[in-house]
MILO-133011 format. One record per residue (C-alpha): y, x, z. Coordinates in steps of 0.25 Angstrom, whole numbers, plus 5000, padded with zeros to 4 digits. Example, Ala and Ser with C-alpha at 12.3 -4.5 7.8 and 13.67 -1.06 7.14 Angstrom:
498250495031 499650555029 
***
This chain:
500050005000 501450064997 502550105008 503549995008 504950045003 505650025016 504850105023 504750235012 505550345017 506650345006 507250475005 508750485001 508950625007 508850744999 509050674987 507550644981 507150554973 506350494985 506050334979 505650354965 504650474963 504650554949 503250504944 502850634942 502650644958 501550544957 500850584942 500950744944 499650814947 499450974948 498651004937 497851144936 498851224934 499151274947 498151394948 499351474940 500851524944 501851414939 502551424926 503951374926 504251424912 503751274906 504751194914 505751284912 505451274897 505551114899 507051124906 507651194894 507351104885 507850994893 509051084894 509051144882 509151274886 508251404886 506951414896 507651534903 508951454905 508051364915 507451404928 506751334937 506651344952 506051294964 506851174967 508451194965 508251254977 507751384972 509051394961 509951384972 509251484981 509351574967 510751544965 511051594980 510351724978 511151744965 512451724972 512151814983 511451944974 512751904966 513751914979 513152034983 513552114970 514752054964 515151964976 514851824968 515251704977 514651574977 515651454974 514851314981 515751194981 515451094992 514851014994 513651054990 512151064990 511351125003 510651224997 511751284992 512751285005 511351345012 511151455000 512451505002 512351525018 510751565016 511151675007 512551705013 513451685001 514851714996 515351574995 516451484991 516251354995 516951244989 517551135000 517250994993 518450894992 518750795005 517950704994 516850794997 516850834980 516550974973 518051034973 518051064960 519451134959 519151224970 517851264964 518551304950 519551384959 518351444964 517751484953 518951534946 519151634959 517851714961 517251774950 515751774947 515751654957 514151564957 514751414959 513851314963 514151164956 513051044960 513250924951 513150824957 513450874969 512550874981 512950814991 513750714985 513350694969 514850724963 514650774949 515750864945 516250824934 515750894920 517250944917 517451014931 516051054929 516251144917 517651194920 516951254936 515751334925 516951374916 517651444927 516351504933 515951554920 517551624916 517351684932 516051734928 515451644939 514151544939 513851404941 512651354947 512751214944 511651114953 511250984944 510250924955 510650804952 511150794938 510050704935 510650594942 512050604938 512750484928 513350624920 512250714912 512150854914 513050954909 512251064911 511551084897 512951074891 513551194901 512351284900 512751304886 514351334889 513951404902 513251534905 513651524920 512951414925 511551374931 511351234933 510251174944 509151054941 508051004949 506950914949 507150864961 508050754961 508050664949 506550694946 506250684960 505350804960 505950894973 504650894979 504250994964 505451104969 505951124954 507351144949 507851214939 509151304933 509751294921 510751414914 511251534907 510051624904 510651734913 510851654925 509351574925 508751724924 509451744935 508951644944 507551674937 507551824943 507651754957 506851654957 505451654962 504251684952 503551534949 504451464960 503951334956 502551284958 501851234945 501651094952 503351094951 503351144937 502351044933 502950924938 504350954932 503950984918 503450834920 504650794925 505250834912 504450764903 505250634895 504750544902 504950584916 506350634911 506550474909 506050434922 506850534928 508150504920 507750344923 507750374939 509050454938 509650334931 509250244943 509650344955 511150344947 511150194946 510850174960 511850284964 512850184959 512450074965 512450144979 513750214977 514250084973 513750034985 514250134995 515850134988 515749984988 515649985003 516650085007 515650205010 516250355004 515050374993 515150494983 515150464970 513550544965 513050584953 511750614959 510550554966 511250514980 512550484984 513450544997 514150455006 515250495016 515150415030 516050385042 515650485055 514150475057 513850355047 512750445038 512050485052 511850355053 511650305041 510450415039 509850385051 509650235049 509050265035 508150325039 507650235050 507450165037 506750255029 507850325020 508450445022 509850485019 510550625019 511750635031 512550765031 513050815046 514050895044 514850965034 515750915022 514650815021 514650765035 514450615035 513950595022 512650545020 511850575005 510950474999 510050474989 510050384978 508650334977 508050254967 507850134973 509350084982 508949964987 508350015001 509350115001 510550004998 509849915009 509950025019 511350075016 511749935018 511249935032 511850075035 513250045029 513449895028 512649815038 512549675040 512449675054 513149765066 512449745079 513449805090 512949825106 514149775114 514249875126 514550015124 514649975110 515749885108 516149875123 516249995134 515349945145 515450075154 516350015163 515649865164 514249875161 514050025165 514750005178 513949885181 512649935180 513250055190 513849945199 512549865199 511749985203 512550035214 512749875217 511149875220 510850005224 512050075230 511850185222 512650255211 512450285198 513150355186 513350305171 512450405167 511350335173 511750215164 511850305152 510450375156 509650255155 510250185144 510050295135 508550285136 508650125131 508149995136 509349995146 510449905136 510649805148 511349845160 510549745170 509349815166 509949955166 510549935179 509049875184 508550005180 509550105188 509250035200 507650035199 507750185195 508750205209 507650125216 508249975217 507349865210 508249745207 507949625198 508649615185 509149485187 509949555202 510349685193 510949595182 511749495193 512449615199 512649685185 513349555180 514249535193 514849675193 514949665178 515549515177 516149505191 516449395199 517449335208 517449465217 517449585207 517949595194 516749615183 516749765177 516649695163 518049725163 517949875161 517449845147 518049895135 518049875119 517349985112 517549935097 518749955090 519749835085 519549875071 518049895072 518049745079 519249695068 518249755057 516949685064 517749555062 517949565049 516649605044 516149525034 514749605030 514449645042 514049585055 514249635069 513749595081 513349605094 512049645100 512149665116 511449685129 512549595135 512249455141 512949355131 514149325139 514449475141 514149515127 515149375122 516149425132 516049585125 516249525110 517449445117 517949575122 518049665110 518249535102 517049515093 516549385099 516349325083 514949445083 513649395084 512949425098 511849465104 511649475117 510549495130 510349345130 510249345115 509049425114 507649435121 507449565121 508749655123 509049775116 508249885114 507649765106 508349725093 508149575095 509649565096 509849645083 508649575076 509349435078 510649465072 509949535059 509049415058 510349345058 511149435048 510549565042 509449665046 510449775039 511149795054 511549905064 511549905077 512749975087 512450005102 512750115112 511250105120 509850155115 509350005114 510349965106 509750095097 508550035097 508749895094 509449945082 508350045075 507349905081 508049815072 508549925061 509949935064 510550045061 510650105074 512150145079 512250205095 513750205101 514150315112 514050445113 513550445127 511950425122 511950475108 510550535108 510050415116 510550335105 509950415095 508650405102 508750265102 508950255087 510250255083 510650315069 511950355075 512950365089 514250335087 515250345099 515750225097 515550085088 517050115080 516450205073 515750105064 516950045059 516850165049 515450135045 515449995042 515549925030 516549815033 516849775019 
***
């Protein structure tokens, strides 16, 4: 029986063509051939044609990977004797950030624009400056899939070439780019450049380790003296001539077609709702997010089963990288979940309300009340943070059985509610409380249209009534103790209100249970307070923020 879809791991990572396998994965077999050293003169043969060029105008290597370790090696024997520099433009691909510091290079690193583009005018400058400079071009650009354009393109090999210098020019991804190669066209005009390819991504075979370089003569012989003596297993060699055969050049072509359709369809997505999506020519798109949004976003992906790429610091912090795959409906389904959801579930105290003056006191209170003993707020903190201890009456129960005093419930709640209400004699401490959320984050709430918030607390009714009243949202939809059967770590609360309105919801709560009840009912999982952070996490949450305002930048409130 097959897997169903929703539970497949769909990986959207590292940019593979994860959901739609080249049929040459299923149909190749070894053969007999494998008693003998491999040959990679055949292919090699194969990929001049297609490019029609010479057989020793191509070279292939083991994986991309292996050109670009070559490359490095070149630049740094080339350092050593005439004091060559490497020119990288940022941002760029890791491989080549980690070869410069692996092999200690002389570099000039190109800052990117505030846009986070290739600054193409500084490049030019560059070049211009240092002679006999190596410059490094990827298009499209990983990470982001901007495409230079073909006139800047050829006017960046221009001045290489009159400053005696080299271009190494990385097509990963040309395939899936709406604008063909230029490559073929530039090889005959230009002597100094190299150009990458591999069969990694639009063939989907980075599991074979194959690339392959194309350029002058001179230059291939270069990287050929370096290279390993058959660095490619026949296996590789074998399934790539296959994957150059006419009719998987059709299936091939027919899968990029589809990945650039649906690149459009989500990029039109993401601009439609406001989110900062750059504009790709290749097989995934970039997004910039408000502070901690891609952490989150990644984590509750793959609670679900697909994984996305976070960046943590850098340029690139707070972007998150997707891969386009080649079916977008799961993917869409979850994106709309993570970025516009139908349904906000909000805990009220600690969340929307500061408690640690009403509800924190009385459970001290209570306790001393009872047991004439004194305790601290940590004590509080201690407990909840292992979860199952959301309601104060029980909390309270349990931090006098472990100081030695056995009291019912039912006496532990009637003194609880008499120091926290008050009565003719002492004034209740619900007066301490506070509004945590902001006036423009409630105005916002208010006028949401697509989205709907609500309240899912550990309050009595009337106490949780009272709260909306107090930070004026008494129009949302409420859940309270008396509302469920079985209180929060359970997510009968959070259940109810998506049976009502949408499964697609998330959950907000400062306590471990309310983390838990949230990954129970899949809700995107969102822990307030920075005083139990790791708890939080423990619990389940895909992110800790210090304080509910901070969503107002996440939400789509369109």
């Amino acid at each position: 029986m097959n897997e169903p879809s929703q539970s497949k791991l769909l990986k959207l990572d590292f940019n593979e063509r994860s959901d739609k396998l080249n049929p040459l994965v299923k149909d190749f077999t070894y053969g007999e051939s494998l008693w003998q050293y491999p040959d990679r003169k055949p292919l090699e043969i194969r990929l001049a044609e297609l490019n029609n060029l010479c057989p020793n105008q191509v070279l292939c290597t083991n994986g991309g990977d292996e050109a670009i370790m070559i490359l490095m090696r070149l630049i740094k024997e080339k350092s050593l004797k005439d004091n060559v520099k490497l020119i990288l433009p940022l941002p760029a691909f890791s491989q080549y950030t980690w070869g410069v510091k692996s092999w200690e290079l002389d570099t000039i690193f190109i800052q990117s624009t505030e846009a986070l583009s290739v600054d193409t005018d500084t490049t030019l400058e560059e070049i211009k400056s240092n002679q006999k400079a190596i410059t490094i071009l990827t298009r499209p650009n990983n990470p982001t899939g901007e495409s230079i354009p073909k006139e800047i393109l050829i006017k960046l090999i221009t001045a290489s070439q009159e400053a005696n210098g080299r271009v190494f020019l990385d097509e990963a991804y040309i395939e899936f780019s709406d604008e063909e190669s230029v490559a073929n066209n530039l090889l005959s005009h230009f002597d100094n450049l190299v150009i990458l390819r591999t069969f990694s991504k639009a063939y989907g075979l980075a599991g074979i380790r194959l690339g392959y370089i194309l350029g002058n003569e001179t230059l291939i012989k270069e990287f050929k003296l370096r290279c390993m003596p058959f660095n490619i297993p026949a296996p590789s060699l074998h399934i790539a001539l296959q994957a150059l055969t006419v009719e998987s050049q059709k299936e091939m072509k027919e899968y990029c077609q589809t990945i650039r359709i649906n690149r459009k369809v989500i990029t039109d997505w993401f601009t439609k709702i406001g989110v900062n999506v750059f504009p790709s020519q290749s097989n995934f798109v970039l997004l910039t997010l408000p502070t901690n949004q891609a952490q989150a976003v990644k984590s509750f992906m793959a609670k679900n089963k697909i994984l996305v790429r976070d960046f943590s610091e850098g340029e690139l912090k707070n972007c998150l990288r997707i891969t386009i795959p080649f079916d977008i409906e799961r993917l869409l389904k979850m994106l709309e979940q993570c970025f516009c959801p139908k349904l906000v579930c909000m805990d009220m105290d600690g969340v929307l309300i500061d408690t640690s003056g009403s509800y924190d006191q009385c459970t001290i209170e209570t306790v001393k009340l009872l047991s004439n003993k004194d305790i601290q707020f940590e004590t509080l903190e201690v407990l909840r943070k292992q979860g199952g201890y959301n309601n104060d009456w029980v909390l309270s129960q349990k931090i006098l059985l472990d100081l030695g005093f056995k009291f019912t419930l039912e006496k532990v709640t009637e003194e609880f509610q008499n120091l926290y209400l008050g009565n003719s004699e002492i004034e209740g401490l619900v007066k301490n409380e506070s509004v945590l959320i902001s006036n423009s984050f409630v105005n916002k709430i208010k006028q949401s249209s697509n989205t709907v918030f609500t309240v899912v607390t550990g309050r009595p009714r009337k106490e949780a009534i009272s709260g909306q009243s107090m930070i004026d949202l008494s129009s949302l939809d409420l859940i309270s103790l008396d509302d469920v059967k079985i209180a929060k770590p359970s997510p009968e609360g959070i259940q109810k209100l998506q049976k009502k309105y949408s499964p697609q919801s998330w959950m907000c709560g400062d306590n471990p249970d309310d983390m838990q009840a949230a990954a129970a009912s899949n809700s995107l999982a969102i822990g307030i307070g920075s005083n139990k952070i790791q708890s939080l996490y423990d619990a389940g949450a895909d992110i800790v923020l210090d304080n509910i305002n901070e969503l107002e930048a996440w939400l789509c409130l369109k």
